[in-house]
C-alpha positions, -999 to +999 in steps of 0.1 A: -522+114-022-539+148-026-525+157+008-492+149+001-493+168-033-508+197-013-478+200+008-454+215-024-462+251-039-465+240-074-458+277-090-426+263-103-421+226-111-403+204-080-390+176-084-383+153-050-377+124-040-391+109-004-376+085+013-392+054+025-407+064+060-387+027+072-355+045+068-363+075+081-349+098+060-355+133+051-373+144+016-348+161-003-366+186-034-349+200-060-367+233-078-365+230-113-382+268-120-382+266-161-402+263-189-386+243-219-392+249-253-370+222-276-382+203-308-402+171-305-378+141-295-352+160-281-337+155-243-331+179-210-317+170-184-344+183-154-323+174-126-295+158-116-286+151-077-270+131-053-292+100-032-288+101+003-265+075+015-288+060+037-312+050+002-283+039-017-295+005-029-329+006-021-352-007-045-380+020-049-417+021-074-420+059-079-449+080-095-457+118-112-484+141-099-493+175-114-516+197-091-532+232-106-515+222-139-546+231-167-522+229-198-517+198-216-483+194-238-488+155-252-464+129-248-437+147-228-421+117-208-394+123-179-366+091-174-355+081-143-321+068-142-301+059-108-273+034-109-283+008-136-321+013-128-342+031-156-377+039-153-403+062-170-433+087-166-450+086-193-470+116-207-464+134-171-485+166-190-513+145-212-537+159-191-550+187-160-539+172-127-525+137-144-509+111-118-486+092-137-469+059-127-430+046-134-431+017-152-408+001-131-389-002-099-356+012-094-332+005-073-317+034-061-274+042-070-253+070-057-273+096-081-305+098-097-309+119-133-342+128-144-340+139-182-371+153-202-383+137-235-398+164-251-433+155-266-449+164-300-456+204-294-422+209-282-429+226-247-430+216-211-443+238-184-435+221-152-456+222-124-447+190-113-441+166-084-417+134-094-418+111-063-401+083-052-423+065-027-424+047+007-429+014-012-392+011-011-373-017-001-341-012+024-311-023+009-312-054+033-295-079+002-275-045-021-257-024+005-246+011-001-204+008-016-183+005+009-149+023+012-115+012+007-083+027+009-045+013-004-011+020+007+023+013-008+055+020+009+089+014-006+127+016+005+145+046-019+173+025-011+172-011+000+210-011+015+204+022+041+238+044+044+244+069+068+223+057+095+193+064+081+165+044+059+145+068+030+113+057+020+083+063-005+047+062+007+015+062-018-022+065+000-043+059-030-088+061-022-090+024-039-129+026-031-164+040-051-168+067-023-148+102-011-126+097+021-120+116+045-099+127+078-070+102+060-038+096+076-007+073+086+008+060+115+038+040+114+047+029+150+077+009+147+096+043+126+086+064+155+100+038+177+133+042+162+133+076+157+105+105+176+112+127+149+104+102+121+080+121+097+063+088+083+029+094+100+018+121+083-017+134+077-034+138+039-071+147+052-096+139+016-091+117-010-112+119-039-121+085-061-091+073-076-070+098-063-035+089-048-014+112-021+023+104-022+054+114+003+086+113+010+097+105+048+130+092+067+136+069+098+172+079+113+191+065+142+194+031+127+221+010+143+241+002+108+242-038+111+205-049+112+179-052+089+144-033+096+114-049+086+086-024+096+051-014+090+030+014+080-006+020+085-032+039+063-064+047+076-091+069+062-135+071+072-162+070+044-193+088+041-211+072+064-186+072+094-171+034+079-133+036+090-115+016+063-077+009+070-047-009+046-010-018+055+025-023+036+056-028+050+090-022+038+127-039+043+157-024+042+192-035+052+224-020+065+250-018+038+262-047+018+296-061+033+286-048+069+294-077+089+295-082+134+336-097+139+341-106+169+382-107+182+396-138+183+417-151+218+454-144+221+474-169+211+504-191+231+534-192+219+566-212+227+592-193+253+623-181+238+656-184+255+677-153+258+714-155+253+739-135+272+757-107+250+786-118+238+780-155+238+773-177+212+751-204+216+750-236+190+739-266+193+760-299+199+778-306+169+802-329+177+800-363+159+802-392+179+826-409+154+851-390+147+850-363+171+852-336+148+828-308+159+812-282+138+841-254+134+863-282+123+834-293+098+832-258+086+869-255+082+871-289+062+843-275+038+824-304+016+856-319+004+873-320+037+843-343+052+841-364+022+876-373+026+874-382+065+842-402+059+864-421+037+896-426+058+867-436+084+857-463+061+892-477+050+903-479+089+871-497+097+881-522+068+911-526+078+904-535+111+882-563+095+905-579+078+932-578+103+905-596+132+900-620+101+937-629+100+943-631+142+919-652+137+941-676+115 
């Protein structure tokens, strides 16, 4: 251990962190070059710095080493906190050249914080080496977050107009880590129309954060509903592409309807009547031989009067064949 302590100028405190020699990761160090002078109990924060993705959830024991460090300054502890891990050094400066072991594992989160808790003379000078050792564990069972990404797309109107379908589109970083190189296809829009500006390209997404749009698909035919689908897609931190989908309907106008014409119909022939001629039908009654001028002539009374004659003469006849006949 006195060789690896060796390694760090230890004019001004260091603070670093090694990586497990399995994961073969680089040392990252952080200078802390300060001397702290704050009452007994009180807290500093000594450092506070990203883990490198490659540790994240590795479960780590970590220890303190002071090299050419004479003073003494009792009971000045430094925490350890990385995701919901918390460890402590205890009296890192209770004496010349003290090696000082965490009380605990940690497993390693997406930052570690080291924060002084100033001892009873109220100073720290530093000259110190905080390091997380090679006795960590790789994150085999607690992988480091992975990314996620949302999309929402919605019709401005659900009935199009016009030809053309207006949309919404909402690219929200649903995930624990930063995107990047973020964009949208949407296939089926270009399809319809080249010049379709639904595919667009947002680049980074912070946490949380949410890019919004407007775009338009044109050239629609007027009488068919469009059911199509965009495509977000965005790539974590560690090269992890991460991709979500929506789709949104929209129909042509309400009332739109396909007719087809219907057949032409057949109708009866017509007769056509030379000018000057008048054509009636057959009047004439059988009876009486009076044909339709003459009925028109009579008027109601007239034919009432001959449909009575017609009946007297006919009982007449009767009763004269009755007495012939004796």
């Amino acid at each position: 251990m006195k060789r690896l302590i060796s390694m760090f100028s230890l004019a001004s405190m260091l603070v670093i962190l090694v990586a497990p020699s399995a994961l073969a990761a680089p040392a990252f160090i952080i200078p802390i070059d300060t001397v702290i002078y704050e009452p007994p109990g009180s807290q500093t924060v000594l450092a506070d710095v990203e883990t490198p993705p490659e540790l994240i959830g590795a479960t780590c024991l970590g220890f303190a080493a002071a090299e050419n460090q004479s003073s003494v300054h009792p009971n000045n502890n430094i925490i350890i906190e990385t995701g919901d891990s918390v460890a402590i050094l205890e009296d890192v400066e209770g004496a010349p050249n003290k090696v000082t072991d965490a009380t605990g594992a940690i497993t390693l989160g997406p930052r570690v914080k080291l924060t002084l808790d100033m001892g009873d003379d109220g100073v720290f000078s530093g000259g110190l080496v905080v390091v997380i050792d090679v006795n960590c564990t790789p994150p085999t069972t607690l992988p480091p977050p992975a990314p996620e990404i949302g999309i929402v797309k919605t019709a401005d109107v659900e009935f199009y107009v016009n030809l053309t379908g207006e949309f919404t589109i909402d690219v929200t970083n649903t995930g624990p880590v930063p995107l990047h190189d973020v964009h949208v296809t949407d296939a089926y829009a270009v399809a319809i129309d080249p010049g379709s500006d639904c595919p667009a390209v947002i680049g980074d997404l912070a946490v949380g954060e949410t890019s919004t749009y407007s775009c338009t698909i044109a050239g629609l035919d007027g009488a068919s509903e469009y059911d199509n689908v965009a495509i977000a897609i965005g790539t974590g931190p560690l090269g992890t592409e991460v991709t979500a989908t929506d789709n949104a309907q929209i129909f042509p106008i309400k009332g739109t309807t396909l007719t087809t014409q219907a057949p032409p119909t057949t109708e009866a022939p017509v007769t056509t009547q030379a000018p000057g001629t008048t054509s009636a039908p057959d009047e004439t009654l059988p009876v009486t031989g009076i044909n339709g001028d003459q009925m028109e002539g009579f008027g109601v009374a007239g034919i009432i009067l001959v449909m009575g004659g017609i009946v007297m003469l006919s009982g007449a006849a009767l009763v004269g064949q009755r007495r012939a006949g004796g």
